[in-house]
C-alpha positions in Angstrom: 181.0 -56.3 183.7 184.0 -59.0 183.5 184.8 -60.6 180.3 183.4 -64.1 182.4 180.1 -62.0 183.0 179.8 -61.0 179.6 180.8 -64.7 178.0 177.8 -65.9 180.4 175.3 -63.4 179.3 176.0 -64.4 175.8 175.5 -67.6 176.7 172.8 -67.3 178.0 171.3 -65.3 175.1 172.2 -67.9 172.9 170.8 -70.7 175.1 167.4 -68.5 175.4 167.3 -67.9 171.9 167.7 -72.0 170.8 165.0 -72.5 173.1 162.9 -70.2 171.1 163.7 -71.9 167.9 163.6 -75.2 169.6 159.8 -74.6 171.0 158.8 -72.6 168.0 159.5 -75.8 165.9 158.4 -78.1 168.1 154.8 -75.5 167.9 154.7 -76.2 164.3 155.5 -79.3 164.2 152.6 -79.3 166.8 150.6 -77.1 164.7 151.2 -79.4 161.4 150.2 -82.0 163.3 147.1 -80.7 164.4 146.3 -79.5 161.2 147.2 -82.7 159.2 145.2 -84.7 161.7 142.4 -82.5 161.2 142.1 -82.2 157.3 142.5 -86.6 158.1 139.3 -85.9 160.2 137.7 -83.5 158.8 138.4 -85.6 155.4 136.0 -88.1 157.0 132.8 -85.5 156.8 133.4 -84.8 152.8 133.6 -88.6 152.1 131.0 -90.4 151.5 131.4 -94.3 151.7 127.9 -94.9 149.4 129.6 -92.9 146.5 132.0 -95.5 146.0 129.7 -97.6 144.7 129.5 -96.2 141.3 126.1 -96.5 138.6 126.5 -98.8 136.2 124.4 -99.6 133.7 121.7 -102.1 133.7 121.7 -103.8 130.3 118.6 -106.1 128.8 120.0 -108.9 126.4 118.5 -111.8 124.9 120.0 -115.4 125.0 121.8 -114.5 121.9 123.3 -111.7 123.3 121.5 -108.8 121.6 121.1 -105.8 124.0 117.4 -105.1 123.5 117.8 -102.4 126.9 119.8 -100.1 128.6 119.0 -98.6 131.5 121.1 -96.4 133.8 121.7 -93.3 135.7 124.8 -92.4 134.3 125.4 -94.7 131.1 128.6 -96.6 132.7 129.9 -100.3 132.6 132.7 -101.3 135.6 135.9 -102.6 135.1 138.5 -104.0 137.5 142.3 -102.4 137.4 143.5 -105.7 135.9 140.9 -105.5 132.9 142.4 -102.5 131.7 145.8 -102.6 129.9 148.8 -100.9 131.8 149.6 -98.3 128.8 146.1 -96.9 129.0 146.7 -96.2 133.1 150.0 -94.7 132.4 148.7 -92.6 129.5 146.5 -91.4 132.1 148.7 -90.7 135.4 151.5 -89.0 132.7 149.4 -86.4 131.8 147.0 -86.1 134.9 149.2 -86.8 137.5 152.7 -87.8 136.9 153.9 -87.8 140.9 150.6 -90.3 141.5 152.5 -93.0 143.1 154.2 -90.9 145.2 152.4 -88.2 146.5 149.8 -88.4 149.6 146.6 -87.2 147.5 148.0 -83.9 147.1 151.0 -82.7 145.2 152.5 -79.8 147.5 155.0 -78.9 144.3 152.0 -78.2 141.8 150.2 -76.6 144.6 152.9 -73.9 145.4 152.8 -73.4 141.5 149.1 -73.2 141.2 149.0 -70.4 144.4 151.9 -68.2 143.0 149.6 -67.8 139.8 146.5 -67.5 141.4 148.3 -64.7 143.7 149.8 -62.9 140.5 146.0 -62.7 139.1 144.4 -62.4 142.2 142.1 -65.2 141.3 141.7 -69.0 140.9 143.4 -69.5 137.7 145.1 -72.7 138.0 144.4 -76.3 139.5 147.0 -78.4 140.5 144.3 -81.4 141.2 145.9 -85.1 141.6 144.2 -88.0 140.6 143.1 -88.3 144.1 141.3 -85.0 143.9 140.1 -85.4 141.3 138.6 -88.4 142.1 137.3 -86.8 145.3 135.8 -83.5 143.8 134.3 -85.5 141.0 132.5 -88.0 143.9 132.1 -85.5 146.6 132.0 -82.2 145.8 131.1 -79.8 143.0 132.8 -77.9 139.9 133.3 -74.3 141.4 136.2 -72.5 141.9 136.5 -71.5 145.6 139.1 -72.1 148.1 136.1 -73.7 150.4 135.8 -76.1 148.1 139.8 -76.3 147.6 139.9 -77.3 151.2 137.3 -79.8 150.7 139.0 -81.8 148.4 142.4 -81.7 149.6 140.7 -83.0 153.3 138.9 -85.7 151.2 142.1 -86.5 149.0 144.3 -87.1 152.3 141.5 -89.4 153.9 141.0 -91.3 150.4 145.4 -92.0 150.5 144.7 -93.1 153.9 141.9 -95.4 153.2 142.1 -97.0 150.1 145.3 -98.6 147.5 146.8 -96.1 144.8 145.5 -99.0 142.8 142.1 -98.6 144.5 142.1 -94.9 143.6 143.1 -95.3 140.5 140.6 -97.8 139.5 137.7 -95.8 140.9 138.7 -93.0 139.0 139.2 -94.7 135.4 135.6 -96.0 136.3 134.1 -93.0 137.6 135.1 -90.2 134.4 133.2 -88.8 132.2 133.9 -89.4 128.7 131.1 -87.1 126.6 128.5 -87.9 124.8 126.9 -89.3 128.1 129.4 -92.2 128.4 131.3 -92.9 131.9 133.8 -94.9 132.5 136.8 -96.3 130.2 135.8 -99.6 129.6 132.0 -97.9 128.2 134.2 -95.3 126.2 136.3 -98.0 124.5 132.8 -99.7 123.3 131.2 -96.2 122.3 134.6 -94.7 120.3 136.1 -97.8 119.9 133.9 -100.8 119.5 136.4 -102.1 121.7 136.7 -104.5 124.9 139.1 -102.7 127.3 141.4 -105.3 127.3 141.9 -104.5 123.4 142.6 -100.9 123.5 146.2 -99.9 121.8 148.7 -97.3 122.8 147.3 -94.4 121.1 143.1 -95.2 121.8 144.2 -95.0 125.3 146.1 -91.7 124.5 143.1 -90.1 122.8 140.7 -91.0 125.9 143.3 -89.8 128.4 143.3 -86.8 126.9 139.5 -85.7 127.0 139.6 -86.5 131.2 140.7 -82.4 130.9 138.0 -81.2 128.6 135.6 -84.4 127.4 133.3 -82.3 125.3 136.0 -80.1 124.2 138.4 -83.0 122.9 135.3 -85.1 121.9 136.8 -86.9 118.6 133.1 -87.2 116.9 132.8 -83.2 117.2 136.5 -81.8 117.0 138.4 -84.6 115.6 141.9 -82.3 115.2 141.7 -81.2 118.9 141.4 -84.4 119.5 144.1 -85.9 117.5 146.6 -82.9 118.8 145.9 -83.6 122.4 146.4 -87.2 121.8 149.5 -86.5 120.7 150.4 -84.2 123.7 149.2 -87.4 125.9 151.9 -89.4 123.3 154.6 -86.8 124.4 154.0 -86.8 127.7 154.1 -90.6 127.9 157.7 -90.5 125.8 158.7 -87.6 128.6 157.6 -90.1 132.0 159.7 -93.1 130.0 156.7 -95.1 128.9 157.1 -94.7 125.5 160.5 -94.9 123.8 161.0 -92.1 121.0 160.6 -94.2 117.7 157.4 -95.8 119.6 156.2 -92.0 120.1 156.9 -91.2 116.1 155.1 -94.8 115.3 151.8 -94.1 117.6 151.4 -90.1 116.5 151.3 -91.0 113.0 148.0 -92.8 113.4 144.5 -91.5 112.6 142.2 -91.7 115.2 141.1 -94.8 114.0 137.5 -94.4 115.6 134.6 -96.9 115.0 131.7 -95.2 117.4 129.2 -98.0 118.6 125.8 -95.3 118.9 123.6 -98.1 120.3 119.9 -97.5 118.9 117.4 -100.0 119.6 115.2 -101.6 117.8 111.3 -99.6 118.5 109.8 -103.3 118.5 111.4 -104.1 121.5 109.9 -101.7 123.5 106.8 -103.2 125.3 109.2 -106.1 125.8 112.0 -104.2 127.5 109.3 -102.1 130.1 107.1 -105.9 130.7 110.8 -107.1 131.8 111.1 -103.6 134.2 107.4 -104.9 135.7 108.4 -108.3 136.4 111.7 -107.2 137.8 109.8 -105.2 140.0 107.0 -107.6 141.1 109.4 -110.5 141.4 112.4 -109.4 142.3 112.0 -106.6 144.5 114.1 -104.4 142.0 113.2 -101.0 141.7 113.7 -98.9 138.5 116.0 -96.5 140.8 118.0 -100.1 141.4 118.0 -101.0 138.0 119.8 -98.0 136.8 122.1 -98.3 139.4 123.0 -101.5 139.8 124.8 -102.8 136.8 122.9 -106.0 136.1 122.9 -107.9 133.3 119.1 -109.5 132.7 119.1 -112.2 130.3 115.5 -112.2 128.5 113.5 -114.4 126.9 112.3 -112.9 123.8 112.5 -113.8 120.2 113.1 -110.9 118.4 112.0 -112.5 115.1 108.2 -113.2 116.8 108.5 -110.0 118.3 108.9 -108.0 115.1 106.7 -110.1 113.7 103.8 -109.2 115.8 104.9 -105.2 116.2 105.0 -105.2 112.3 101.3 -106.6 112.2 100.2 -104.6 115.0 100.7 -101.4 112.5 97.8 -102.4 110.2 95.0 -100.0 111.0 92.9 -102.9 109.1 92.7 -105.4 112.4 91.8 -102.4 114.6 87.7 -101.4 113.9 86.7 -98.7 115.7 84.1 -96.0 115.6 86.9 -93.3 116.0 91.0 -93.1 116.3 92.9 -94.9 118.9 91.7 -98.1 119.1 94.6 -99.7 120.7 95.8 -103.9 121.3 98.1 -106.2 123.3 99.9 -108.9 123.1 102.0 -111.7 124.7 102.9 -115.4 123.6 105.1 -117.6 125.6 106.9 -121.5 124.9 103.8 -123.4 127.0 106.4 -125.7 128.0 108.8 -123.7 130.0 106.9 -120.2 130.6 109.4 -118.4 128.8 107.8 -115.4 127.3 109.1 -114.5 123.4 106.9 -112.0 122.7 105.0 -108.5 124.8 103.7 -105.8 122.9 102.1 -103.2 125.1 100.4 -101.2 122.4 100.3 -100.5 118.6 103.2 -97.6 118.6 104.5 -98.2 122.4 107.0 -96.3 123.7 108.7 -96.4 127.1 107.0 -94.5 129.8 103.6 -95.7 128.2 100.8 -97.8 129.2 101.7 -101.4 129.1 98.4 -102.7 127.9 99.8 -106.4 128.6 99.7 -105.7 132.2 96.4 -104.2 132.0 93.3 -106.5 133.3 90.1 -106.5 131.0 86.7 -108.0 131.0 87.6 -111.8 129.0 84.6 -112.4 128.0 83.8 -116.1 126.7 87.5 -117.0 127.2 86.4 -117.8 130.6 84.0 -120.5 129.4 87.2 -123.0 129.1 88.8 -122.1 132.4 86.3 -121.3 134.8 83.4 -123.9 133.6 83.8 -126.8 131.3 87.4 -127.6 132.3 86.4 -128.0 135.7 83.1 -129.6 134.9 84.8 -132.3 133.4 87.2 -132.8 135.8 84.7 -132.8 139.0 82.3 -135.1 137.0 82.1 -137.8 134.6 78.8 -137.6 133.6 80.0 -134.5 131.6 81.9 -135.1 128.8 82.5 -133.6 125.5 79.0 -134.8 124.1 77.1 -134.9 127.1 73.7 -132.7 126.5 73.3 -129.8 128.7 70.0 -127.0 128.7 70.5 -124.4 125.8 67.5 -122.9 127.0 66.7 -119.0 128.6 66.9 -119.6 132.1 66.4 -117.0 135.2 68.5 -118.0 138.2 67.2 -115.4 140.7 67.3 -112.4 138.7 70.1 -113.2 135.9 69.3 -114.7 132.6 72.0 -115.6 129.8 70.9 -114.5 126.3 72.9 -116.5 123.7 74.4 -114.0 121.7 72.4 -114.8 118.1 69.2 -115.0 120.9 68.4 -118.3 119.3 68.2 -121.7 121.8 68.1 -125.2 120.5 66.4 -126.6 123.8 69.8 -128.7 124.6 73.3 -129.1 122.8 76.4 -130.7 123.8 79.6 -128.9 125.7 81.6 -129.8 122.6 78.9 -127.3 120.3 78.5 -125.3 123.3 82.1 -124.5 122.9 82.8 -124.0 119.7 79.7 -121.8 119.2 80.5 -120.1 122.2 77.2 -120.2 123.8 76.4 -118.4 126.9 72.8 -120.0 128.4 74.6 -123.7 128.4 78.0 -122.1 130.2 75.7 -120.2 132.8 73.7 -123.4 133.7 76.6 -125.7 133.6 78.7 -123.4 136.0 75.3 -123.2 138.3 75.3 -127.3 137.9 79.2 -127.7 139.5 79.0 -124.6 141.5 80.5 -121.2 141.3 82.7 -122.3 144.3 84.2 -124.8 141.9 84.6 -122.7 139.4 86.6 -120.2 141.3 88.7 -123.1 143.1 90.2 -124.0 139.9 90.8 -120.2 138.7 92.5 -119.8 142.2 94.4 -122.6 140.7 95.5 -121.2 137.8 96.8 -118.0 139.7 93.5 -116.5 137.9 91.5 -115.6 141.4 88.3 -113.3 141.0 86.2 -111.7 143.6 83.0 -111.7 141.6 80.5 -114.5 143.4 77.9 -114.7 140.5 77.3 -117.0 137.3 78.1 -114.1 135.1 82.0 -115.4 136.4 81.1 -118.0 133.5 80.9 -115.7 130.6 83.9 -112.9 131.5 81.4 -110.7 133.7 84.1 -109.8 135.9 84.6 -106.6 138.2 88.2 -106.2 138.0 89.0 -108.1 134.6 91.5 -109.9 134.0 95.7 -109.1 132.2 96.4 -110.7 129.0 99.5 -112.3 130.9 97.3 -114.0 133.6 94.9 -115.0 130.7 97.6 -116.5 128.6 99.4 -118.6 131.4 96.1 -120.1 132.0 95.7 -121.0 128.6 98.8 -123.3 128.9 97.2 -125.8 131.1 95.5 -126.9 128.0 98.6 -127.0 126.1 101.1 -128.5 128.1 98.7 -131.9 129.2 96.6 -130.0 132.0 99.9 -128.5 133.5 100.4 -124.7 133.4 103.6 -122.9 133.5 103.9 -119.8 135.2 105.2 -117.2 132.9 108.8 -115.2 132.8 110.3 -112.4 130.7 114.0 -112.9 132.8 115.9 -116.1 132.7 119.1 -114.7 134.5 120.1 -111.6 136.9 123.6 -111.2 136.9 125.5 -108.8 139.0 129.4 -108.5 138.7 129.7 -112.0 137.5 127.5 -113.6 140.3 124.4 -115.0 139.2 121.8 -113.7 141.5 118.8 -115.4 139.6 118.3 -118.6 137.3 115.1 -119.2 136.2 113.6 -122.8 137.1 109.8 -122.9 136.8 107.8 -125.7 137.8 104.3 -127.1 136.7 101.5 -127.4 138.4 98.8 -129.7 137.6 95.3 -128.0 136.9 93.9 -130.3 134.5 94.1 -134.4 133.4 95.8 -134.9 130.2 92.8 -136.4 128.9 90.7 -133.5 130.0 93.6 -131.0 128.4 93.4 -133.2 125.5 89.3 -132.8 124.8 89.7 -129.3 125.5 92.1 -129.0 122.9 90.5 -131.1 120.3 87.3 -129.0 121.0 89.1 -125.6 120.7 90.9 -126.8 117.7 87.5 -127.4 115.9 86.3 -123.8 117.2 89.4 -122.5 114.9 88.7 -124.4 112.1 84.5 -123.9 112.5 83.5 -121.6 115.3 83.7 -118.8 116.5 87.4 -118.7 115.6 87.4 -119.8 112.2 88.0 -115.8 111.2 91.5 -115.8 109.2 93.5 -118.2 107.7 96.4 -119.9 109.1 97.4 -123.3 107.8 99.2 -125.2 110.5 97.8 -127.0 114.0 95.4 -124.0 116.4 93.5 -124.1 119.1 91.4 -120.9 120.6 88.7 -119.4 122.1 87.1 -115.7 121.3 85.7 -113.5 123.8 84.3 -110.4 123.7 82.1 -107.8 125.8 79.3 -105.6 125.4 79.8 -102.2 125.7 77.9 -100.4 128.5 76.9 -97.3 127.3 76.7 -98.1 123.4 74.0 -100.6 122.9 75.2 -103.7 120.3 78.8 -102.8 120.5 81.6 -104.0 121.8 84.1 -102.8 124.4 86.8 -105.8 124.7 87.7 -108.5 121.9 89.8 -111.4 122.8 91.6 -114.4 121.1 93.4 -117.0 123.6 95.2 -120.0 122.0 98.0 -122.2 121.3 99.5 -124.0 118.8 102.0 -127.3 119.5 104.7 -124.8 121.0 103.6 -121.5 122.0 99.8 -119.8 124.1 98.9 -116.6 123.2 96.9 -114.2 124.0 95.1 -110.6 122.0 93.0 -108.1 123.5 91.9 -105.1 121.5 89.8 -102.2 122.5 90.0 -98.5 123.7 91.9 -97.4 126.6 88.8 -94.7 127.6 85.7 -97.0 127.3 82.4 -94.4 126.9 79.9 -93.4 124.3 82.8 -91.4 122.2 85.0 -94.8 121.9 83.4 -98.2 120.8 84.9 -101.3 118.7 82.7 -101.4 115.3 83.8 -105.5 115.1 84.3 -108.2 117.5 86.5 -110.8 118.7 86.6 -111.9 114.5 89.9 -109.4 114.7 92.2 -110.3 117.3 91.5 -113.8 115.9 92.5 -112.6 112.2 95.8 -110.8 113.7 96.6 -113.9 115.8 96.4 -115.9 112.7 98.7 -113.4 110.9 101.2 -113.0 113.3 101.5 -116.5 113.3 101.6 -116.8 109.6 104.1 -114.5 109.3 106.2 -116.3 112.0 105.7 -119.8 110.9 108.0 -118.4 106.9 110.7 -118.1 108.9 110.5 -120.7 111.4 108.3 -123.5 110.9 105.7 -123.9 113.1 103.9 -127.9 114.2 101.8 -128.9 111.6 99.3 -130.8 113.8 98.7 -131.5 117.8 100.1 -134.6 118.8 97.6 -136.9 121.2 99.8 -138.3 124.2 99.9 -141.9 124.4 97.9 -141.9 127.7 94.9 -140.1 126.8 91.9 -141.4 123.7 91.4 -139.5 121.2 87.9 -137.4 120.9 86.2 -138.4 118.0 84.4 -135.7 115.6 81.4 -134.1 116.2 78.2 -136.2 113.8 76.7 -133.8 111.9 73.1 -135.5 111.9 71.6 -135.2 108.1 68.1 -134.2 107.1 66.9 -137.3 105.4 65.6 -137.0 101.7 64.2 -139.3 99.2 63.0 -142.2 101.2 61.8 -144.7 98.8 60.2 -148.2 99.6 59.4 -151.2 97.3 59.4 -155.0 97.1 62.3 -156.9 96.8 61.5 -160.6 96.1 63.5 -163.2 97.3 63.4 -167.2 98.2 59.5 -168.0 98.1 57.1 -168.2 99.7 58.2 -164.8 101.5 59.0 -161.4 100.0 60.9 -158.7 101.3 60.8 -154.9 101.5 63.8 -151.7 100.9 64.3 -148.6 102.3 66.8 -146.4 100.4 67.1 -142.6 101.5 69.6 -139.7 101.2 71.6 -139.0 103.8 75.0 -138.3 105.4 78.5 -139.3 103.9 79.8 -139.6 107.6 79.7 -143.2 108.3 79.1 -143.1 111.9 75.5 -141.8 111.9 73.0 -144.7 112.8 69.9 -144.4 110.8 66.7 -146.0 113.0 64.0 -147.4 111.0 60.3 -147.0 112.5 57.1 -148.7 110.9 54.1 -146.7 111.9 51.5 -148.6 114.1 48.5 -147.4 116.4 49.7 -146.0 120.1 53.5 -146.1 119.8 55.3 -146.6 116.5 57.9 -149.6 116.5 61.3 -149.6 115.9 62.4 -152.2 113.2 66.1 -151.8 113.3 68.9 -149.4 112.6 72.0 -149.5 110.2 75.5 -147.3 111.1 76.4 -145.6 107.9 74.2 -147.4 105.2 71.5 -145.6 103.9 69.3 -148.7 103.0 67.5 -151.3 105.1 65.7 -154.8 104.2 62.5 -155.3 105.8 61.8 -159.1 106.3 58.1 -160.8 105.8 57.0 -157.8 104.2 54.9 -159.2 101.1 50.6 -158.7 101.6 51.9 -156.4 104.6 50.4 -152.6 103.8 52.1 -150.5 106.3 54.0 -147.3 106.4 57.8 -146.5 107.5 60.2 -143.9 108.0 63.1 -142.9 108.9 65.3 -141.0 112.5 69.0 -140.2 112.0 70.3 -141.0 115.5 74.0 -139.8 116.6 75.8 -141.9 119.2 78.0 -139.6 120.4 75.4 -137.6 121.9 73.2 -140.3 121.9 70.3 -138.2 120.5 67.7 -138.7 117.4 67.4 -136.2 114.9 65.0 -134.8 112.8 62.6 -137.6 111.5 62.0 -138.0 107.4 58.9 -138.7 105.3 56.4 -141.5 105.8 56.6 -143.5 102.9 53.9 -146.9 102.7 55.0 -149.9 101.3 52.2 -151.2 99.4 51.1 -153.3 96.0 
């Protein structure tokens, strides 16, 4: 072979050769391709895009700002990348992930350290996570140790780079860690260790939570407060080592003690029933589940008044206003500002817990707290001939089948609504309520948002087959207090969500009632306070209420459901009491005389701290109701002469009888067929009969009232005579 040949040949080899290298990396450039494009792709399956919307924490406040509820998932409040200071993120990415800004999720240099080591001990010993990883394993994946699950998160890693900001990732992941002691997220750890805002943290709070991302239970500074100050420190270092800290700043910031102030929230127990009525309502009226709720970070402002609502958990805790023949006789109660629906006060039961029975949402038999709102409201308003001291039957009647026993069994033969009321009679309700119409009766309750299915008359006296809740009860109370316009009621005034107000509250009224028929309702109701049926307890200042109560149906003279629904100038309340389990084991030994006495105390207790309305206050449009007139029995009826200007003599009646100067006296001189009536006096208790001298003739005396326009009980003859 000539030199030419063999020059070629090598040539050739050499050219053959190049073309190896030349396609070989051009194949793994291919390859790397392929396989970058496919942990991109395949970074697509681990991700998922619902997981980056992190739980927050739902929090309960009042319009003070108290946090009366928390309720979450994972106990977390979110914070944007701007809230939190830049020396806490760079305490963070120095010793996490120092190359975070310049890597591509995955930092190839930590990785080739990490594999040596796990070769050498022929095991996973080391990570070499990024922030990004972490991130993505902390989202996506679980805590094991496999090279599956490796894979996973460097695939999701790359995809997260190629998707979101640094800043993005970084944010997510500053939201997303866990912190110990069931806190997520820095801005929730700066409250809990710190009592802190974010924006307020210092150099070396933001070194101390950096350094529990590696172990947060571990470095936890309640439980292992050297570990945690020596890996504060290290973060310190390894701030000073990335430039962020200058030396003298790093011997200034290591010096310091931990300096924590943990915030451990505990809330109050009286809050409670108030915190799961506001979970019902958002639930009913807002579509917002109790899954939602402890996902989606809102911010509910409520209504209560914590003062009222201690107030009224505090009294609910004497075993004195509960009679019972055996243990767990249990109670509920709400009260509410009549004029804008705003609910201040829910107990749910006498030691209520979450997860518990809300007995405020509960509906009951009402008993005679039905008289007001189903017949003589609506019997006034539908007719004028029935007014506060118009007579109706108070008689036994049987209207196909259904007679109304009075509960005392005693019947006057007829009695005015105003007595009916605040004696809480039943016959005069049922035949009043048959008089208007049960139809009309119902039309109002519809009204009222207080509908029944129940067609009888027993509608007028609580017989209802489903009952009604304290809540529904109460709001229809308020028609009486707020000039015959009710309120519907609200436990949440404002639903917040990352700043945007998704809810305001802005109730309206609804007219149910006249103001002047509101106004004799609450006149009446006042008197039943002060001498009815609801004149058990004391309280001092302006009240108006009706009792109810129901017999119990196996038990024979019991009860089963006591009631007091009232107001006073600013608030309506409402107080049910009774067993949960109603048989022949579990019966109330008292009636509605209790929840009227607890009402009365609750309000006492709240009126020392914040003075409640002395007296009702008529509006100008309406007239006022006058007093009932108590007619007297007439005593002592003496007659004589009583000269005068001859030749005629006179005669005088004197008698005993009332001090109220309204009642008429009529004076009647017996005769043969009908007696004849001389004349009447209005509040005297003496009369002059004229040409009365050689008459012999005998009188007496008929207290008349003319409110009701009905005579009393006529006195003594007595006979005027020489």
């Amino acid at each position: 072979m000539s030199r030419i040949e063999r020059r070629n040949q090598k040539r050739s080899h050499l050219i053959g050769r190049l073309k190896i290298i030349a396609f070989s990396c051009l194949l793994i450039i291919f390859l790397g391709f392929i396989g970058y494009a496919a942990i991109v792709f395949g970074g697509r399956f681990v991700v998922d895009d619902d997981k980056f919307l992190l739980d927050a924490t739902t929090t309960i406040e009042t319009e003070e700002g108290q946090i009366i509820g928390r309720l979450y998932n994972e106990n977390r409040k979110l914070t944007t990348l701007g809230d939190i200071p830049e020396h806490v993120r760079q305490a963070f990415i120095a010793i996490e992930d120092r190359r975070f800004y310049g890597h591509a999720g995955v930092d190839f240099r930590s990785v080739f350290r990490a594999v040596y080591k796990d070769i050498l001990a022929m095991a996973k010993v080391e990570g070499a996570s990024t922030i990004t990883q972490q991130l993505a394993k902390n989202l996506f994946l679980t805590n094991d140790k496999t090279w599956l699950r490796k894979t996973k998160e460097v695939m999701a890693a790359v995809y997260l780079e190629q998707t979101l900001s640094k800043d993005k990732i970084l944010e997510l992941y500053l939201n997303e860690i866990y912190f110990g002691h069931g806190v997520y997220g820095i801005a929730t750890a700066a409250e809990y260790y710190f009592s802190k805002n974010i924006k307020d943290l210092t150099v070396d709070e933001g070194a101390m939570l950096a350094g529990m991302a590696k172990a947060p239970n571990g470095y936890s500074p309640i439980n292992h407060p050297e570990k945690a100050k020596s890996r504060r420190n290290t973060v310190l270092h390894a701030m000073e080592a990335t430039g962020v800290l200058t030396s003298k700043q790093l011997a200034t910031e290591e010096e310091k003690p931990l300096g924590l102030e943990v915030n451990k929230w505990n809330p109050s127990p009286w809050t409670a029933s108030y915190v799961d009525y506001v979970m019902k309502e958002a639930a009913s009226k807002h579509d917002m589940s109790l899954e939602e709720l402890k996902r989606g970070g809102y911010r509910i402002t409520v209504n209560m008044d914590n003062h009222v609502q201690e107030k009224a958990y505090e009294q609910f805790k004497n075993a004195d206003y509960f009679p019972g023949n055996t243990e767990g006789v249990e109670g509920a109660f709400m009260m509410m500002d009549h004029g804008t629906g705003k609910v201040v006060s829910v107990i749910g039961g006498r030691d209520f817990q979450l997860g518990d029975l809300n007995r405020a949402t509960v509906a009951r038999q009402p008993g005679s707290t039905m008289k007001p709102l189903a017949v003589y409201g609506p019997a006034m308003m539908e007719n004028e001939k029935y007014q506060p001291y118009t007579l109706i039957p108070d008689q036994k009647i049987d209207y196909d089948g259904y007679t109304a026993e009075n509960y005392d069994n005693e019947y006057t033969g007829a009695v005015s609504i105003y007595e009916a009321i605040v004696h809480s009679k039943n016959a005069p309700a049922v035949w009043l309520l048959n008089e208007i119409g049960i139809s009309t009766g119902k039309a109002y309750l519809d009204n009222m948002n207080l509908s029944v299915e129940d067609d009888g008359l027993a509608i007028a006296l609580g017989g209802l087959s489903k009952g009604v809740t304290p809540a529904k009860l109460m709001e229809s109370y308020s028609s009486f207090a707020t000039n015959g316009n009710m309120v519907e009621s609200h436990s949440i005034e404002r639903i917040v969500q990352n700043g945007q107000t998704l809810f305001k509250a802005n109730p309206e009224m609804k007219e149910v009632f006249t103001p002047q028929v509101a106004w004799n309702m609450t006149e009446m109701l006042e008197e039943t306070v002060a001498s009815g049926t609801a004149s058990s307890g004391n309280y001092s200042k302006a009240l108006a209420g009706k009792t109810g109560s129901t017999q119990h149906p196996q038990v024979e003279g019991q009860t089963k459901d006591a009631w007091f629904a009232g107001y006073t100038p600013q608030y309506v309340m409402t107080l049910w009491m009774g067993y949960d389990t109603s048989d022949k084991a579990h019966f109330l030994t008292g009636g509605s005389e209790y929840p009227t006495r607890l009402v009365k105390s609750i309000l006492t207790e709240v009126d020392k701290e914040q003075a409640l309305t002395e007296t009702f206050a008529k509006p100008e449009a309406v007239s006022a109701l006058p007093k009932p007139i108590q007619l007297p029995e007439i005593k002592n009826v003496q007659v004589s002469y009583q000269f005068g200007s001859l030749p005629f003599g006179k005669g005088k009646l004197t008698w005993q009888g009332s001090n109220d100067e309204r009642a008429i006296y009529r004076i009647y001189r017996e005769k043969e067929g009908i007696d004849e009536r001389i004349g009447e006096v209005e509040g005297k208790r003496e009369f002059v009969i004229d040409n009365a001298l050689f008459h012999s003739k005998s009188y007496y005396i008929v207290p008349y009232n003319p409110l009701t326009k009905t005579e009393g009980k006529r006195s003594e003859s007595v006979k005027l005579s020489w």
